[in-house]
matplotlib code that plots the C-alpha trace (Angstrom):
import matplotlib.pyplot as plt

x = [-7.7, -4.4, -3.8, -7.1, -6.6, -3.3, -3.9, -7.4, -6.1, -4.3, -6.9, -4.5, -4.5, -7.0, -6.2, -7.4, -6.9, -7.5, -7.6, -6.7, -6.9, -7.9, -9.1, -7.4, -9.2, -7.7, -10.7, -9.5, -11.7, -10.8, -12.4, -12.2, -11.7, -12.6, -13.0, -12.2, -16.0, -14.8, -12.8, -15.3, -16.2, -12.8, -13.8, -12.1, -13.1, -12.6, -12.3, -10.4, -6.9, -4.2, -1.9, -1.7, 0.6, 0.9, -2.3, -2.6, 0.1, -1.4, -5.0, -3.7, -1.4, -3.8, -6.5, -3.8, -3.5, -6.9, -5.8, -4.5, -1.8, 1.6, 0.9, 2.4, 1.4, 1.8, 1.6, 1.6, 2.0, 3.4, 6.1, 4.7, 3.1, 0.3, -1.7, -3.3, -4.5, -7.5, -7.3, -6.4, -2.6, -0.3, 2.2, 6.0, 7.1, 10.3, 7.3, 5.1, 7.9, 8.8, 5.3, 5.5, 8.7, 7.2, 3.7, 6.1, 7.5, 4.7, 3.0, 6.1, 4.9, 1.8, 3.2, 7.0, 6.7, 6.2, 6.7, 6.1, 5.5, 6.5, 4.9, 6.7, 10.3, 11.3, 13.7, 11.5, 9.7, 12.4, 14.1, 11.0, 10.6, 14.4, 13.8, 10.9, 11.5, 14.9, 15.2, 11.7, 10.2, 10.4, 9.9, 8.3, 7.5, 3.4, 0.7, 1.4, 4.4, 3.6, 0.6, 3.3, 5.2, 2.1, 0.7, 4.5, 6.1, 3.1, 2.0, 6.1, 6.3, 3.0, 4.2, 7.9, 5.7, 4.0, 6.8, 8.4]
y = [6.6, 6.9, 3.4, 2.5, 4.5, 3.7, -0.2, 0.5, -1.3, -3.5, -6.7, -9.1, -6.5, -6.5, -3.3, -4.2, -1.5, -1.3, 2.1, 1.6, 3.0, 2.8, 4.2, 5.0, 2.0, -0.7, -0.9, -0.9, 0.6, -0.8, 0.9, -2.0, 0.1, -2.4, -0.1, 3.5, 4.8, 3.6, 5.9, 8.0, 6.0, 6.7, 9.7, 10.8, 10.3, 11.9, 9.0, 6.6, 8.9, 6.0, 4.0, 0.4, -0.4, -4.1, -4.6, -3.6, -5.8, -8.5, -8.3, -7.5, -10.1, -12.8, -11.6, -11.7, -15.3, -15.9, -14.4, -16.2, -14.8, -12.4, -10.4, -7.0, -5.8, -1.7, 0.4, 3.8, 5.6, 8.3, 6.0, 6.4, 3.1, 4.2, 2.0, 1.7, -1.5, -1.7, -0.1, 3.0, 3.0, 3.2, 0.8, 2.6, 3.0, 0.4, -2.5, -1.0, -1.6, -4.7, -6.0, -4.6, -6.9, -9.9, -8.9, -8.1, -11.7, -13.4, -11.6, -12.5, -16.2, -15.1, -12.3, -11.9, -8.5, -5.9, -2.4, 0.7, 4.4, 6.8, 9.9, 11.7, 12.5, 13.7, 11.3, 9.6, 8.2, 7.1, 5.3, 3.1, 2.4, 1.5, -1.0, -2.4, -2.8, -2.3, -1.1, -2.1, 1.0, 4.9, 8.2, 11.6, 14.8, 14.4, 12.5, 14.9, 13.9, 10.2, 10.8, 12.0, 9.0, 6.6, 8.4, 7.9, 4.4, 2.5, 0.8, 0.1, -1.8, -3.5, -4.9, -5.4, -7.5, -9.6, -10.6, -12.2]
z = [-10.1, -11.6, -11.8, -13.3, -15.8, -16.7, -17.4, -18.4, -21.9, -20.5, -20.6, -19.0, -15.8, -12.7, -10.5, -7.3, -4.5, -0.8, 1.2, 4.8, 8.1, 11.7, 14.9, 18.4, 19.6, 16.8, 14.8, 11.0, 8.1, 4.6, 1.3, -1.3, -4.9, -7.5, -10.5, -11.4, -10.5, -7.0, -6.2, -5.7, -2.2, -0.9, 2.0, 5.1, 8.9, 11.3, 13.5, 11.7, 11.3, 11.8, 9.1, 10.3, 7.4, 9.0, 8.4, 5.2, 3.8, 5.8, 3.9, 0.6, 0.3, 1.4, -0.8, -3.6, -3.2, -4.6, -8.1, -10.6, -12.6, -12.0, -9.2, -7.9, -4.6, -4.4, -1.1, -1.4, 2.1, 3.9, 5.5, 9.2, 10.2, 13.0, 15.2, 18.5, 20.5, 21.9, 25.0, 23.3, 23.3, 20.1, 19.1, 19.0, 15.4, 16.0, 16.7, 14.2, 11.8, 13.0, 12.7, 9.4, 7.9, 9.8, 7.5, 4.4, 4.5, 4.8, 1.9, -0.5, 0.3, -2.0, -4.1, -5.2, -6.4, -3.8, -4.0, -1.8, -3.2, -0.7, -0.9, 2.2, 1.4, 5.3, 6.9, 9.4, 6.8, 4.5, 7.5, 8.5, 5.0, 4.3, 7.4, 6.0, 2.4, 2.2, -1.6, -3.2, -2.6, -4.7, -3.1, -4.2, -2.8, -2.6, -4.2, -7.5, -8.0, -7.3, -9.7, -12.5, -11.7, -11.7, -15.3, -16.7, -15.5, -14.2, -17.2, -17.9, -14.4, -14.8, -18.5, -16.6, -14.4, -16.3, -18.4, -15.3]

ax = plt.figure().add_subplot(projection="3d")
ax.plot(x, y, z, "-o")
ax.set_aspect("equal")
plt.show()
């Protein structure tokens, strides 16, 4: 929501926002947030508990290349990439993240400007994210604090953006 209503003035600026996550069996649930009444849809499941991160920078970037215009491709995350194939077994975080760079490269074929907000400053999670997006990414203690950040800067990096 804090996006939306941070570019809300901003006529040049579409905010389009995906929530993501999956099962124990690989099935992947995605919550498409179009507009700030949205965000109201977004609810938890109890069955769908995993972050396939790959996946989500897989989807997003493609659907980015049907927009015209500067782009910039956000994921905000907890840092720990989580997914499961089919038969019910997860994927070790080192392939999880390598299947996460393969995803990030590919996406920069469709958007140049990808960044990740970190909301889980413990180590784990700031190593998987330093191997996945090297240095275009942020970190903060919690989803306040990356709210803060969001409310202060966001509008700055989208204008940064666009003047690319």
């Amino acid at each position: 929501a804090t996006m939306f209503k941070a570019v809300e003035r901003v006529p040049q600026v579409k905010v389009l926002a995906n929530v993501w996550s999956s099962d124990e069996t690989g099935n992947v649930s995605i919550t498409h947030v179009r507009k700030l009444s949205d965000c109201n849809k977004i609810a938890l499941s109890n069955h769908y508990l995993y972050t396939p991160t790959h996946e989500a920078i897989k989807y997003s970037a493609r659907e980015l290349c049907n927009v015209r215009g500067k782009k910039l491709l956000i994921i905000l995350t907890d840092g720990h990439p989580q997914y499961h194939n089919k038969e019910g077994y997860p994927f070790s975080t080192e392939v999880l993240n390598n299947m996460c760079s393969k995803e990030l490269r590919m996406a920069q074929k469709f958007c140049r400007n990808i960044m990740c907000i970190n909301i889980s400053p413990d180590n784990t999670s700031r190593k998987n994210l330093k191997q996945i997006f090297k240095k275009n990414y942020v970190e903060f203690p919690g989803m306040e604090k990356a709210s803060e950040f969001v409310l202060k800067n966001f509008r700055k990096t989208v204008n940064d953006t666009l003047r690319r």
